[in-house]
N, C-alpha and C positions, 0 to 999 in steps of 0.2 A: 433742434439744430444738430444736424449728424457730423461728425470730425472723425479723421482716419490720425493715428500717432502712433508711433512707433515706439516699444520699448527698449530701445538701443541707444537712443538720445537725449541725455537730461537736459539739455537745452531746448533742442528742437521741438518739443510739446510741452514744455514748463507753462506755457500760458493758458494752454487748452487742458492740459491736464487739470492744471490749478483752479479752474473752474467748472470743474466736476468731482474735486477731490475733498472738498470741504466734507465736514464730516457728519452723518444725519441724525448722530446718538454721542454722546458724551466717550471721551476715550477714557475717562478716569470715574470713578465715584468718589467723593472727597476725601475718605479717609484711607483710600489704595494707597498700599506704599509698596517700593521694591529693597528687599533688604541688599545690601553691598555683595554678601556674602553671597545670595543666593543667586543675584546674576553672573558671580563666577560660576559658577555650581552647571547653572542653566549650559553655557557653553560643552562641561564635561559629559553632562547627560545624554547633550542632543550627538556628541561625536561616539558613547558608547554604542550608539543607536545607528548608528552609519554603516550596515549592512556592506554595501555594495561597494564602498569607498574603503570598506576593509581587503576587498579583493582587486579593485581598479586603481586606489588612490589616486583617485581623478574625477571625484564628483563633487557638488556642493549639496548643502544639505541648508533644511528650512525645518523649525521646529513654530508651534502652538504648546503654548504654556498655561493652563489653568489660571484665574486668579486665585488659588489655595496652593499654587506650586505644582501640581502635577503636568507634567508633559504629556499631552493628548494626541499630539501627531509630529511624528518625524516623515518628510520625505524627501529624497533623491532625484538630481537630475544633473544635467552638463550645464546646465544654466543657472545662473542662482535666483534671475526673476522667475525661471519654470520651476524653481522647488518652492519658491512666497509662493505663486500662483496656487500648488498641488496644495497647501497644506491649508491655504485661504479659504479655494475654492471646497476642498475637505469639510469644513466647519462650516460654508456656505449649505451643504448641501447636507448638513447635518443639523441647517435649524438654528447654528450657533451665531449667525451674525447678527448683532452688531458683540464684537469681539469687547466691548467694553472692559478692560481691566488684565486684558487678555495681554501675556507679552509673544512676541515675534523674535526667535531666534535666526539668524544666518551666518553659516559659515565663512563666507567672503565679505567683501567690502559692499559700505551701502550707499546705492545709487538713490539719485532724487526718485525715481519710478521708484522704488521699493517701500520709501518712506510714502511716496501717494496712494498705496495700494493698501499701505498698514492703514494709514487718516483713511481712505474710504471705508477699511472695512470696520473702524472704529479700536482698531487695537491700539492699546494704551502705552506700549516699551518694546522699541525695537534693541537687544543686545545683539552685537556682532564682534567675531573673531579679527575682521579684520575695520578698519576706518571708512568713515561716511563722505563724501564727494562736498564740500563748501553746498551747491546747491542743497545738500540732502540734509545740511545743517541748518542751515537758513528756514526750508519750510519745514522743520522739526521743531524749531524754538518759535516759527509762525503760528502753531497747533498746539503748541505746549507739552508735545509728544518726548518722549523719554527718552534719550536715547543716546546709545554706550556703546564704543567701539572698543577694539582690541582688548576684548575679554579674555584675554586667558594669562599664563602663568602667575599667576593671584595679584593681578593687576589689572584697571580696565582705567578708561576716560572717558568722564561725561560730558555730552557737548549739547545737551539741551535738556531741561527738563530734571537739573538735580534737585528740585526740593521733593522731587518724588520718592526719593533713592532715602533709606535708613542705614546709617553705621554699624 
């Protein structure tokens, strides 16, 4: 069954999306944790990394995180679903999906499309800079997906998925 949806609407394809968004591999292995510390950490990383946004301050930026911590790919764009996409489809085309354990950084606010794109690709924590949209909260804690908004000045809040999180 073919479906056209738009990434501009968390509404308008929440159904169809949600039915292709389930996840094909586990987003966690049971003993994954994300330390407190280190999802602030994640935020500082992905903005030293912000190339372009050092010269424009006008881009959003999408980070790929290791499960051992390392930052595998930052990328830039005017969109902040075209930097998930770049740094998604990145790791796709590098063999690495299903992202299992993997966390998802974004610089802006997190839309429901963004948390459907991390569940299909099986990433395990989405941290972001700024807050997640009620829907994006909803099918976060429907997936058991990790996930932390307004991470920065050594403060963040968890709105799904805190037993994953260490002090």
């Amino acid at each position: 069954r073919a479906y056209v949806t738009s990434s501009s609407c968390g509404v308008c394809s929440a159904d169809v999306v949600d039915a292709v968004s389930d996840p094909y591999a586990p987003l966690h292995t049971p003993d994954w944790r994300v330390h407190a510390a280190q999802a602030l950490d994640l935020t500082r990383q992905m903005r030293t990394r912000q190339k372009m946004f050092d010269l424009t301050g006008s881009l959003h930026a999408a980070a790929l995180v290791e499960p051992n911590g390392n930052v595998l790919h930052v990328r830039e764009d005017v969109g902040r679903h075209n930097a998930v996409d770049k740094v998604i489809g990145r790791a796709f085309m590098d063999g690495l999906v299903p992202l299992t354990d993997y966390v998802l950084v974004v610089s802006g606010r997190v839309s429901y499309e963004i948390v459907a794109k991390a569940i299909s690709a099986c990433v395990g924590a989405i941290v972001a800079v700024s807050g997640p949209t009620t829907l994006a909260v909803d099918t976060a804690r429907r997936h058991d997906l990790l996930l932390v908004g307004f991470a920065r000045d050594d403060r963040m809040n968890i709105y799904s998925g805190g037993h994953w999180v260490n002090s």
